[in-house]
Every structure is written in C-alpha cells, then in structure tokens.
N, C-alpha and C positions, 0 to 999 in steps of 0.2 A: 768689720770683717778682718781675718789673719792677714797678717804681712805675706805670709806664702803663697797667697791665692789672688793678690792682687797684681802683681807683677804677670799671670797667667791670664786675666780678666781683661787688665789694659788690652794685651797681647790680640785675644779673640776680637775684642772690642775694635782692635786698630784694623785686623782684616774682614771683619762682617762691614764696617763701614767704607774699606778699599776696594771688597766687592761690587757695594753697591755703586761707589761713586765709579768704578770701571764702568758699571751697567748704562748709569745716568748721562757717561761723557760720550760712550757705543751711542746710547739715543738720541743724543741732541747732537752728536755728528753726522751719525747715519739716519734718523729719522726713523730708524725701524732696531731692531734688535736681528744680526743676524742667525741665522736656525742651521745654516750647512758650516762647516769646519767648526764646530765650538767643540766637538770630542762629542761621545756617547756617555751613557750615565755612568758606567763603570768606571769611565773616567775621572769624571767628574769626583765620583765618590772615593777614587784612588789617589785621586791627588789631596782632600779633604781629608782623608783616614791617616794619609804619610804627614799631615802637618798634625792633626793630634798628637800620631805618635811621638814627632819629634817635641811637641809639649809637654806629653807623659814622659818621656827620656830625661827633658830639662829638669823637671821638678824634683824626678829621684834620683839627679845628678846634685843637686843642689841641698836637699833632704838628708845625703848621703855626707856633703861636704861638712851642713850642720854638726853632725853626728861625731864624726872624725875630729871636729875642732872641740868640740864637747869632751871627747875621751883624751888629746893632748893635753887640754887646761887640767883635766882631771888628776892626770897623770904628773902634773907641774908640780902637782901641792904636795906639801911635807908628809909622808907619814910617818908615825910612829906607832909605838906597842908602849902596853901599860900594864904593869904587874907591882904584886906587893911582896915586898925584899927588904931584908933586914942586913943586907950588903949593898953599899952604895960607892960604887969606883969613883973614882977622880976623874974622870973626861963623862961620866953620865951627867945630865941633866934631869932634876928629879920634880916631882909637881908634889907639892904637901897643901895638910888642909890648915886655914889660919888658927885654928883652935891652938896649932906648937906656939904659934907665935912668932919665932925666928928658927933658922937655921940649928943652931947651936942648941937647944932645946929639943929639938927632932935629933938632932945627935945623939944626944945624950939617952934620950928613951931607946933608939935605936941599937945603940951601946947596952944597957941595961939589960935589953931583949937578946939580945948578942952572947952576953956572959952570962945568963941564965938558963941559956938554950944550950951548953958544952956542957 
C-alpha cells in the first residue's frame, strides 16, 4: 500500500477500534448501553463527517507540502542553456564532443571556422 494512505488507515483504524472499546468498557460497567443522552443521529454523523474532514484537510496539507518541497529541490539544481558558437569567452564553460580530443584542437577548428567566416 502507498505511504500516504497508511498514516490515514492507522488513524481510522486507531478510532473504529476506541469506539468500540468505549462501547465495550459503557457495557461491562453499566451492564446495558445507555439509549438517552448519547446525542441524535445527526449528531453522531456530524461529529463523524468533522473528523473526516479534518482527515481530508491532513492529506492535502501534506500532499501540498510534498509538492512545495519537490518544486524547491527542483529549483536548487543548476541550469543552464546550450548553443553552438564559434566564439567562446574566457569565464564560459563550454561541453565538446571527444572526437576534438583536447582543448587546443577544438580551438584551433574553431579558429579556422572563425577566419573563414569574415
């Protein structure tokens, strides 16, 4: 199962079974369950709906944080831009293919290319 959805599962998991066990400790103290003051249904289902939501709230607060941390790292990394140029300045950093071999070689063609083109 997703990591996202376990953290939520525990959760239900931990009060379907505090329910119960409320129910379990009401009948082995009182011997009965009692029927007057426990609320009406709408209650019941209003206090049940407000802890969903605050479930639903968790997840796409959490979902959301993912997101955010994903677009900072993204934004971390180096970009650059890549074109082909027959001028190369002293403070650029340039990417060649090993076919030159060295440095000084890519110069030189570069150079060639240079004074054939004026």
């Amino acid at each position: 199962m997703k990591k996202r959805y376990t953290l939520t599962i525990e959760i239900l998991i931990a009060v379907i079974f505090g329910i119960i066990g409320g129910i379990l400790f009401v009948l082995v103290y009182e011997k009965q369950l009692p029927i007057q003051g426990v609320g009406s249904l709408a209650d019941w289902a209003s206090a049940i709906l407000s802890f969903v939501a605050i479930l639903v709230v968790f997840c796409q607060v959490n979902r959301e944080s993912k997101k955010e941390r994903a677009f900072y790292i993204e934004n971390k990394r180096p970009h650059f831009s890549a074109e082909r140029t027959t001028i190369i300045n002293s403070d650029e950093k340039i990417l060649y293919h090993e076919s030159y071999g060295d440095l000084i070689t890519l110069y030189k063609e570069l150079r060639v290319v240079l004074v054939k083109s004026f």
